[in-house]
C-alpha positions in Angstrom: -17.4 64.7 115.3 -19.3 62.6 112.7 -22.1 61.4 114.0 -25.0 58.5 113.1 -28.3 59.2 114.4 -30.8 56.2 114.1 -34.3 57.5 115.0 -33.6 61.0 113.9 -37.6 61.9 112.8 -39.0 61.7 116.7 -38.9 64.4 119.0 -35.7 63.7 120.8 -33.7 62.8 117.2 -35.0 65.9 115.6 -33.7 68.2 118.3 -30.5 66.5 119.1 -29.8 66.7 115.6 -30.5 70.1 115.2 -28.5 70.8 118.7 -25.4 69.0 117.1 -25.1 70.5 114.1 -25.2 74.2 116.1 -22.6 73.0 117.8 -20.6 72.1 114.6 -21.0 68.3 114.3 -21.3 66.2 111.3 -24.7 64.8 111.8 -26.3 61.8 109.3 -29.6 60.5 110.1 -30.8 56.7 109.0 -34.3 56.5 107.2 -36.3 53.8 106.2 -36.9 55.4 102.7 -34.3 56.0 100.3 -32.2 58.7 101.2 -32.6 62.1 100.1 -29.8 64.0 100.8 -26.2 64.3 101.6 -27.1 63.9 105.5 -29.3 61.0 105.1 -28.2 57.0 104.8 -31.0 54.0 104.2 -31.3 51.3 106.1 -33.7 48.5 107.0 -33.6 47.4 110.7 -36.7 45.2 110.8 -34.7 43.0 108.1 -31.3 43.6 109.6 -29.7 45.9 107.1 -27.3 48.7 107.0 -24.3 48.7 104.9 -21.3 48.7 107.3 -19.7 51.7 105.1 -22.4 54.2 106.3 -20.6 53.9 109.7 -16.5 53.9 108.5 -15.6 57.1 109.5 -17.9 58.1 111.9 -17.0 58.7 115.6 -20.5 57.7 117.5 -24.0 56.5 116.8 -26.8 57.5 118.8 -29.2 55.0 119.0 -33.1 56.3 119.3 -34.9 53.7 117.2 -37.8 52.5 118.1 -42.0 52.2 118.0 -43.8 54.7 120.4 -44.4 53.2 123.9 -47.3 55.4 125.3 -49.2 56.1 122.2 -51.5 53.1 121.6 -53.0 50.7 123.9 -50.7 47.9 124.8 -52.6 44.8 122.9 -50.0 41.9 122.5 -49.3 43.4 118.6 -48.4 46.0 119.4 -45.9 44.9 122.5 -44.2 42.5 120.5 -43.6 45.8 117.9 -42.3 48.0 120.7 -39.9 45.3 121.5 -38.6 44.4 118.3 -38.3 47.5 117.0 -35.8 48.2 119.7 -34.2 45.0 119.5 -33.8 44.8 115.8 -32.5 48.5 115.4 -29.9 47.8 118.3 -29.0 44.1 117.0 -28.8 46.1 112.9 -26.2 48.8 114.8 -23.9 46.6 116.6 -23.6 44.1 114.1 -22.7 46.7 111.2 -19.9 48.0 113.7 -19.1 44.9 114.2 -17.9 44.3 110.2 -15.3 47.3 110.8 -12.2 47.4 111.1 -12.7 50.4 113.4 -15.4 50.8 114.6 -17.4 54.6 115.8 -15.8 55.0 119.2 -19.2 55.9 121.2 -22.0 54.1 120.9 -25.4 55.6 122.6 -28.3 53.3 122.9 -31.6 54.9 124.2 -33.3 52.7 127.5 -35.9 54.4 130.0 -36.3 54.6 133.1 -39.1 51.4 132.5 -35.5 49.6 134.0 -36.2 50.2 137.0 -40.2 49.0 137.3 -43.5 50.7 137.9 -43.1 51.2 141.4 -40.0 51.4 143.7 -39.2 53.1 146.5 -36.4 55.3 147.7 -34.2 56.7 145.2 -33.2 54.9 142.1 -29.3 55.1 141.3 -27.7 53.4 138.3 -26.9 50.8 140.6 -30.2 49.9 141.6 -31.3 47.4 139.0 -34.2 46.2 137.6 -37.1 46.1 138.4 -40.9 44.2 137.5 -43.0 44.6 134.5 -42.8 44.9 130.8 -40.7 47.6 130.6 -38.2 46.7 132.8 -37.8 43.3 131.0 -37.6 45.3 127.8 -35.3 47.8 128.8 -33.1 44.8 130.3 -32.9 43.3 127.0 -32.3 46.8 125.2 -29.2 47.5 127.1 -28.1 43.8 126.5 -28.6 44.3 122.8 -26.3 47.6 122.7 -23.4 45.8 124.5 -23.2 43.6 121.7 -21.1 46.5 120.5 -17.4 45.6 119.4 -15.4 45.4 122.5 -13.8 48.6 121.9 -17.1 51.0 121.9 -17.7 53.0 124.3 -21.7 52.5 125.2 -23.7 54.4 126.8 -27.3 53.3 128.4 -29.1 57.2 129.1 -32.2 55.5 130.9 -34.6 58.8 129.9 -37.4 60.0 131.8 -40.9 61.7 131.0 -39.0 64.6 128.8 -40.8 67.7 128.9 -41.3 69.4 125.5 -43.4 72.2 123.8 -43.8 70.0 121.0 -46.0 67.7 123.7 -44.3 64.4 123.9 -45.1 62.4 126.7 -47.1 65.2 127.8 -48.4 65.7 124.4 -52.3 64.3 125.8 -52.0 66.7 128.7 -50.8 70.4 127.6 -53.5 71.2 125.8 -56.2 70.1 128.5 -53.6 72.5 131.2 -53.7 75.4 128.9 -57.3 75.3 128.3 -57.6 74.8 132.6 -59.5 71.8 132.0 -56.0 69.2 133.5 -55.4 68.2 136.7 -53.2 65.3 138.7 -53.5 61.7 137.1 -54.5 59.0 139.8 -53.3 60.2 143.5 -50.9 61.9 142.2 -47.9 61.3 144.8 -46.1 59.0 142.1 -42.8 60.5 141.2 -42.0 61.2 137.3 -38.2 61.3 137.0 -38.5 64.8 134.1 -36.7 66.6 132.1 -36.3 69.3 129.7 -36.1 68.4 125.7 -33.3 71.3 126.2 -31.8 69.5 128.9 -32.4 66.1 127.2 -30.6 66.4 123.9 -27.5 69.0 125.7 -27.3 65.4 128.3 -26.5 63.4 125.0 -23.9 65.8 123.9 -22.0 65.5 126.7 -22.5 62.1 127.2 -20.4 62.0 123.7 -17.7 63.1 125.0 -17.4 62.7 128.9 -16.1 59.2 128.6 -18.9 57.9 130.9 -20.0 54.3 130.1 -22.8 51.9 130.7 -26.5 53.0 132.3 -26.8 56.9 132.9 -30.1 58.0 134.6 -31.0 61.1 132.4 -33.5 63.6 134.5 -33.3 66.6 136.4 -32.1 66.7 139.9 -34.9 67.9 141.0 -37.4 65.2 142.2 -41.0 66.0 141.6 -44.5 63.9 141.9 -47.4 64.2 139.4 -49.2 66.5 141.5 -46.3 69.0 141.8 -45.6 69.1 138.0 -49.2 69.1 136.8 -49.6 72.2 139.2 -46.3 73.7 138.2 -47.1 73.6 134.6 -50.8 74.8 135.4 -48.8 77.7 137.0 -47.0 78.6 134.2 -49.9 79.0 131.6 -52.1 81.0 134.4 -54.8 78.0 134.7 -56.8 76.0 137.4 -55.6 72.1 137.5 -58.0 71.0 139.9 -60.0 67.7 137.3 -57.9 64.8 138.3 -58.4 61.6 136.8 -59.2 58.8 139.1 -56.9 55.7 139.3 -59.6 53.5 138.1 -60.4 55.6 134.8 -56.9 55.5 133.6 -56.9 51.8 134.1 -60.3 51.5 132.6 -58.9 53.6 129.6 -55.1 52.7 128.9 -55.2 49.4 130.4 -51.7 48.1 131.2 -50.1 51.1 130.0 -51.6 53.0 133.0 -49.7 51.1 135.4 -46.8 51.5 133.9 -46.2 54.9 132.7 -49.1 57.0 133.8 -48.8 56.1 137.7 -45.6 54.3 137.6 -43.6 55.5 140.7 -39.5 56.4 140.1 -37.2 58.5 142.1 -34.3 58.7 139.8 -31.5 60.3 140.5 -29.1 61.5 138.0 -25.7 59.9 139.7 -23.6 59.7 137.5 -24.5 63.2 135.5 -24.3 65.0 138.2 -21.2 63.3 139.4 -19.3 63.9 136.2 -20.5 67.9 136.4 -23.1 68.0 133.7 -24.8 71.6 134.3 -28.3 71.7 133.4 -30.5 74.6 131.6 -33.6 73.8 133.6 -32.5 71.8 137.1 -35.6 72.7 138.7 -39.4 72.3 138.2 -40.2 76.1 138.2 -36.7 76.6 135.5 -39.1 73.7 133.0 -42.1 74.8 133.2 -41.5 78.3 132.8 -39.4 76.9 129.7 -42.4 75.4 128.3 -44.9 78.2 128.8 -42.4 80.9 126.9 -42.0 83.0 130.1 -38.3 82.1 131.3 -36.3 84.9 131.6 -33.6 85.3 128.7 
């Protein structure tokens, strides 16, 4: 397959790239700058531009454009550039497929699982809906933009969890702390993070490429687990204490309205429709990750 990556530089991008071409796949990635290589296209999607020829040919776009959500303080600047750089990307996408004759058949369109609200109960199915706050508004409107997709795309909504990662990522604040023994659970710590492995992460996108699925696909492991069970699974792994938890009030004192929700947002996702369509994962369990992470799975 030939396939258009938007948002290939972050963590996800730059291993599902890599995972894609392993597995034989044309990859290009989009860049803001001008393009260096045979691999890489320019576009522009704050002003709205890609040439429409950069996607003739090609038989999916993955979609994972857009400005960091958990890595600066949420002051209305820098709310309004989370959500147009999301919006803008998708709107740049669609539209340019929308100029074709034929367009990619697959379209991919990051959301999160932000859809479903800071704190629900009960398990969260694709079928759930939304829920309160400003990432479920924005994730609403995310999943809008991508179905502005030519009628005959195929597109995908993987609503992503808290993916775990030796490069950090949304753990990236709280690896070093663990391996140093100095971590420990963040508020109460009975909030459920729906996780999952980068490895786990970018093979989900693969299949998702070609399983015909369509619309929102909850993308984590099966296995639930709160904050307390993963900050003590991961202090497992590295061989440390994780006994300095961070009160409730200090991460609202410190991140503000980010704490809320990310940090002690509560989701139960389930990965329906994954696990329905007979996507295998690497790492289905807690114990599977976090030995991932630490270096000490076996094989």
């Amino acid at each position: 397959m030939r396939i258009v990556i938007a948002g290939a530089s972050g963590m996800i991008g730059t291993a599902l790239a890599g995972y894609l071409r392993e597995q034989g796949e044309d990859v290009v990635r989009l860049v803001r700058r001008a393009a260096g290589s045979p691999d890489e296209a320019t576009w522009d999607p704050a002003a709205g531009v890609l040439e429409e020829s950069v996607l003739d040919g090609a038989d999916a776009v993955v979609n994972l454009s857009g400005a960091g959500i958990g890595d600066r303080p949420w002051t209305r600047r820098r709310v309004r550039e989370i959500r147009e750089s999301r919006l803008h990307a998708t709107r740049t996408l669609t539209s340019a497929m929308g100029r074709l004759g034929t367009p990619p058949a697959v379209f991919i369109s990051q959301s999160a699982s932000g859809y479903y609200g800071a704190s629900r109960p009960g398990l969260l199915r694709e079928d759930s809906g939304p829920g309160t706050g400003m990432l479920a508004a924005l994730c609403v409107e995310w999943e809008k933009a991508a179905r502005t997709a030519p009628a005959n795309v195929r597109v995908v909504a993987p609503r992503t969890g808290v993916v775990l990662s030796r490069s950090g990522g949304a753990l990236g604040p709280v690896l070093p702390l663990l391996k140093l023994g100095l971590g420990g659970p963040l508020g109460n710590g009975r909030q459920y993070w729906p996780w999952i492995s980068l490895a786990d992460e970018v093979a989900a996108f693969s299949f998702l490429l070609r399983s015909g699925l369509e619309g929102p696909v909850n993308v984590c492991a099966p296995e639930s687990a709160d904050v307390n069970a993963i900050v003590a699974s991961l202090a497992a792994a590295f061989h440390r204490p994780a006994v300095l938890r961070v009160p409730t009030p200090v991460l609202r004192l410190v991140l503000g309205r980010l704490a809320d929700e990310l940090v002690l947002a509560n989701q139960r996702m389930e990965p329906a429709r994954l696990t329905g369509s007979g996507f295998q994962w690497q790492h289905p369990a807690l114990a599977d990750a976090t030995a991932w992470l630490a270096g000490t799975e076996d094989g």
